[in-house]
C-alpha positions as CSV (number, residue, x, y, z in Angstrom):
1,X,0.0,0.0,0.0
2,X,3.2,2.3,1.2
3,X,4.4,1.6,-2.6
4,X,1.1,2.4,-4.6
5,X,0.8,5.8,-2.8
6,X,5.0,6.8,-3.5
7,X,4.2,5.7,-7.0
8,X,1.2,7.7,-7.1
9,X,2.7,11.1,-5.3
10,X,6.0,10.4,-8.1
11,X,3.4,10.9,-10.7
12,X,1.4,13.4,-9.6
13,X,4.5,15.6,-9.1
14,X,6.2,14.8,-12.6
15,X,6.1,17.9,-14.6
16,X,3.7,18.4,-17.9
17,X,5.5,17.1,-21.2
18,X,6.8,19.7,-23.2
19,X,3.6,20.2,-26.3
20,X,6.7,19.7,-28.7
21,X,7.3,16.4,-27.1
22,X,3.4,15.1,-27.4
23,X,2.3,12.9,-29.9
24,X,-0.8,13.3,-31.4
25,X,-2.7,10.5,-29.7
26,X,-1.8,12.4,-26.4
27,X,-2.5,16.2,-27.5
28,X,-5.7,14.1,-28.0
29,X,-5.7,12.9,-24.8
30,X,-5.3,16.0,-23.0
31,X,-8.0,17.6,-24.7
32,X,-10.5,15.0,-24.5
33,X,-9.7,15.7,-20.3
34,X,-10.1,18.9,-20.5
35,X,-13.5,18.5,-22.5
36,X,-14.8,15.9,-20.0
37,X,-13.8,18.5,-16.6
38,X,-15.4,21.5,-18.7
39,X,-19.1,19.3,-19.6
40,X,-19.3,18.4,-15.6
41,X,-18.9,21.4,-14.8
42,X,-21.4,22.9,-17.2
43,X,-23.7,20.4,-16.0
44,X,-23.1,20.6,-12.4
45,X,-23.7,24.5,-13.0
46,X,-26.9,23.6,-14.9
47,X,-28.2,21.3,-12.6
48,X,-27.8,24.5,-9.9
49,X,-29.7,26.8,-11.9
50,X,-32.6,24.5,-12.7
51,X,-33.1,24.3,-9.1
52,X,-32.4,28.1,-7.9
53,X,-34.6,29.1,-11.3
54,X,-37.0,31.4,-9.2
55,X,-34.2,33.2,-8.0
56,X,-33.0,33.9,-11.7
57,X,-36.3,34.8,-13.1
58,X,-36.9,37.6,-10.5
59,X,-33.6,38.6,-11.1
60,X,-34.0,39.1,-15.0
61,X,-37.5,40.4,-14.3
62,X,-36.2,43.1,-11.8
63,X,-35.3,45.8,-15.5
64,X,-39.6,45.2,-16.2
65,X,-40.7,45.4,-12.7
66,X,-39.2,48.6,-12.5
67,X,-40.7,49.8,-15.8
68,X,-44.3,48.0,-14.6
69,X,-44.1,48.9,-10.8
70,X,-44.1,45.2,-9.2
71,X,-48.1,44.4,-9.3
72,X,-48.0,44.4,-12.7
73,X,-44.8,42.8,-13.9
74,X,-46.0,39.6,-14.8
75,X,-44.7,37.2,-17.9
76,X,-47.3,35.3,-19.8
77,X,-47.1,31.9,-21.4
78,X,-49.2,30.7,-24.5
79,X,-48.5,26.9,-24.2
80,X,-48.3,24.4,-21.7
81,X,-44.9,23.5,-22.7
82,X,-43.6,26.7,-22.3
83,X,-42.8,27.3,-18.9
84,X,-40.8,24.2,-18.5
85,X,-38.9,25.7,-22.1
86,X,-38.4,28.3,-20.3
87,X,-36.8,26.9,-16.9
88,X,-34.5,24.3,-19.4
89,X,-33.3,27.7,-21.3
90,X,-32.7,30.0,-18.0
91,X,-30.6,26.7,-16.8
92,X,-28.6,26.4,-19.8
93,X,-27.9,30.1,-19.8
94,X,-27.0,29.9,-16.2
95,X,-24.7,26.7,-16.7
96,X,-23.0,28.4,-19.0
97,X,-22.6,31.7,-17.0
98,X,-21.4,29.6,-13.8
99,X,-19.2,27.1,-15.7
100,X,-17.2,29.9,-17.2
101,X,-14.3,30.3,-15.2
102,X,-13.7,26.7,-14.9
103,X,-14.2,26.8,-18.8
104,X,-11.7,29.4,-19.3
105,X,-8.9,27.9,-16.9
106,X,-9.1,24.4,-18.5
107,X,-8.5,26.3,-22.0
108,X,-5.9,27.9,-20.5
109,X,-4.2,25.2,-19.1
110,X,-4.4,23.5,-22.4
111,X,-2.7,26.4,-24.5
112,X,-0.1,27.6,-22.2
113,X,2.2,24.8,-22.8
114,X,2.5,25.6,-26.0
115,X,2.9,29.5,-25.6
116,X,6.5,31.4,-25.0
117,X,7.5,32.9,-21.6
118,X,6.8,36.0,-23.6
119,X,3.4,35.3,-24.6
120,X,2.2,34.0,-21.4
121,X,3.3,37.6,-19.9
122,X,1.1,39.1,-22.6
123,X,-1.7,36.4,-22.2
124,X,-2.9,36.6,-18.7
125,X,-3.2,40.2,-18.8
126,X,-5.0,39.6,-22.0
127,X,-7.2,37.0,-20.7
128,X,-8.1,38.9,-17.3
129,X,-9.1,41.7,-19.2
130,X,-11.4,40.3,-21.8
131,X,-13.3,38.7,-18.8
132,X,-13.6,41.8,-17.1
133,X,-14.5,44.1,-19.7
134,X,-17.7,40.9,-20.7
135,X,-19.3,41.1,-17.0
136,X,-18.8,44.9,-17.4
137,X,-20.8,45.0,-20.5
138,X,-23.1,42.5,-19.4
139,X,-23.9,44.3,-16.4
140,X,-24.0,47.8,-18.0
141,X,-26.6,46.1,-20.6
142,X,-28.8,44.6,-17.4
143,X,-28.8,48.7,-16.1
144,X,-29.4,49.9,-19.3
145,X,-32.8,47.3,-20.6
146,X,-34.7,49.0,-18.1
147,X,-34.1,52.7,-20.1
148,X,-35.1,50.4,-23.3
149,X,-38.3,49.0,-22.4
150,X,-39.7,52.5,-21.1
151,X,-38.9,53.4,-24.8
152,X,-40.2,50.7,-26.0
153,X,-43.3,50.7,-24.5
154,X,-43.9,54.7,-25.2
155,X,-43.3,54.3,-28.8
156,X,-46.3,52.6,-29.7
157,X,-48.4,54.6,-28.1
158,X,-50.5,54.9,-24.8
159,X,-53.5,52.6,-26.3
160,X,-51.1,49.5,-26.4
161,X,-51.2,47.5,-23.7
162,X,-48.1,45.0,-22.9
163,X,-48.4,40.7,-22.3
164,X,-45.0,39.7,-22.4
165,X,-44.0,36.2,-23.2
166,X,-41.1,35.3,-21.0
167,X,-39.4,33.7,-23.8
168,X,-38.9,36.4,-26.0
169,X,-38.2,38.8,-23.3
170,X,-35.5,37.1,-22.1
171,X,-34.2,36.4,-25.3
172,X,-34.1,40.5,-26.1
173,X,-32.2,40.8,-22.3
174,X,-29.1,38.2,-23.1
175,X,-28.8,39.1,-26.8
176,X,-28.2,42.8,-25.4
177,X,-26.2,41.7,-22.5
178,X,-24.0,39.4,-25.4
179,X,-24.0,42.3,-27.5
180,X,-23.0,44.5,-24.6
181,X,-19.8,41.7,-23.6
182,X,-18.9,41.2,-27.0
183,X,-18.3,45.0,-27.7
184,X,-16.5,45.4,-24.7
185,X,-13.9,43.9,-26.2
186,X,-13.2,46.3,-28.3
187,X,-10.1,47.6,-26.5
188,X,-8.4,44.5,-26.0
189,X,-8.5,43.8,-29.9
190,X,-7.1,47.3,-30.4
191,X,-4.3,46.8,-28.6
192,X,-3.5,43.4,-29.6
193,X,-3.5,44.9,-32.7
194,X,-0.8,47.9,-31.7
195,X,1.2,45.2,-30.1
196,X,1.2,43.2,-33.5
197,X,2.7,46.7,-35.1
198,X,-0.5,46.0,-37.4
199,X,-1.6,49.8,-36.1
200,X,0.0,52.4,-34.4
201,X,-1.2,54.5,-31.8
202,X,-0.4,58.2,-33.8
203,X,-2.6,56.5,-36.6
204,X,-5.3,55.5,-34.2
205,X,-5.4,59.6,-32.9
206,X,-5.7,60.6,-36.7
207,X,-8.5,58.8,-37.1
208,X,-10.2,59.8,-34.1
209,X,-13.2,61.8,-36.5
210,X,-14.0,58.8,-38.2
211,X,-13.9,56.3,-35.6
212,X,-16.6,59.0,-33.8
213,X,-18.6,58.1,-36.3
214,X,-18.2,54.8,-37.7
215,X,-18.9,53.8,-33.9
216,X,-22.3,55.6,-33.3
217,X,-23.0,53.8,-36.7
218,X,-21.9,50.3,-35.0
219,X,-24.2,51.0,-32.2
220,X,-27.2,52.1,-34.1
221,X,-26.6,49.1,-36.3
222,X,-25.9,46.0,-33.8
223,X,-28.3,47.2,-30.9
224,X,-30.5,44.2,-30.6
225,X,-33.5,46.8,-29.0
226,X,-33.0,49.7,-31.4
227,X,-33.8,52.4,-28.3
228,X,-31.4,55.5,-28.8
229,X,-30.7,54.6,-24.6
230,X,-29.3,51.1,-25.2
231,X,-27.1,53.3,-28.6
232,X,-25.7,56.0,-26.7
233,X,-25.0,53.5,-23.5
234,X,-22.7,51.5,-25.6
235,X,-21.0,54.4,-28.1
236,X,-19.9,56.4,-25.3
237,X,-18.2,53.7,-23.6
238,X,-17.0,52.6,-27.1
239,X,-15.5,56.0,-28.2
240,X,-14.2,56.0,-24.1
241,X,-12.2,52.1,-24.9
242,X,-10.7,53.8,-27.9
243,X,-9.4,56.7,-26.7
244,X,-7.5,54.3,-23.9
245,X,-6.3,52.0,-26.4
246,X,-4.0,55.2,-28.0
247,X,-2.9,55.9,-24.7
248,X,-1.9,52.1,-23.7
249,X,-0.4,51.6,-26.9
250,X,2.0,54.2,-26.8
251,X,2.5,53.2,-23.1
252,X,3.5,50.1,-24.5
253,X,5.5,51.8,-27.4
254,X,7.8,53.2,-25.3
């Protein structure tokens, strides 16, 4: 018994093989591990937010219930299939949103062996960031949808009357909040960019008219709810990101 555990403490502590080093049956191997630690824990995750799904519809619902005042912010359902649809989806979505860091570290661990003491410098900045600035524009979209549907609502006039179907209000909250991440972003693939000499910063500052532009544009353009709120809240922050990309890259410049 003394033996099996030394033999199992000397393999535990033997380093990982160099990616150069690997054959291709175990490259295969380490990613089908890392596949089956990321679908637990997606499930696991899932199986949490099935459970706690009150919690997370109230949540979501809180942007409506303040547009609705809270006697009146109710969701509707056609279908007798649909609120069950509807608990499956909010569990998926949660899964995902739970699972994500573990998701993120087992991709890491599978690409840093192959990345240079230089680029792993670079990466974990990189890779802090990026998550960040998503949950920042996530959040910022979850703020913002209450501003939309207030729009929303007024544009059609006061002889409308609103029934909601969970379902597609849910589905106009995460595209935004997506959209919202996704955008974030935008700094981070700027400055990769002036770190890959692909752009320099003094080119980024004569630009600066057009990108004013060419960003309101983007906004108008990819804002899933088409309210000039949901616009403005992601230009400004958009035109902000790029004026602190010049400054970081000639930071980095020097």
């Amino acid at each position: 018994m003394v033996t099996v555990l030394r033999l199992v403490r000397f393999r535990t502590r033997q380093p990982r093989p160099s990616p150069d080093a690997m054959t291709l049956g175990e490259h295969l191997g380490e990613l089908r591990r890392r596949l089956v630690v990321t679908v637990i824990a997606f499930a696991v995750a899932a199986t949490v937010s099935f459970v706690v799904y009150p919690n997370i519809l109230n949540f979501l619902k809180s942007p409506y219930c303040q547009v609705a005042g809270a006697r009146h912010c109710q969701l509707y359902v056609t279908g007798p299939l649909d609120g069950l649809a509807l608990r499956i989806k909010l569990a998926a979505y949660g899964g995902l949103f739970l699972s994500s860091p573990v998701v993120l570290w087992e991709l890491w661990r599978f690409i840093t062996p192959a990345l240079r003491r230089g680029e792993k410098r670079y990466a974990v900045p990189f890779v802090l960031a990026s998550t960040l600035l998503f949950v920042a524009g996530a959040a910022l979209a979850y703020f913002v949808f209450a501003h939309a549907l207030r729009f929303l609502q007024s544009v059609g006039g006061p002889s409308l009357h609103e029934i909601y179907d969970p379902n597609k209000y849910l589905s106009l909250m995460v595209a935004l909040m997506t959209v919202f991440g996704l955008t974030f972003e935008f700094p981070v693939l700027l400055v990769s960019l002036e770190l890959a000499g692909a752009v320099r910063p003094a080119k980024l500052a004569s630009w600066r008219r057009w990108a004013i532009v060419l960003i309101v544009l983007f906004a108008a353009i990819i804002t899933p709810s088409s309210d000039p709120f949901s616009m403005l809240a992601l230009a400004v922050p958009m035109y902000f990101f790029y004026e602190v990309s010049i400054i970081i890259g000639r930071l980095l410049r020097r």
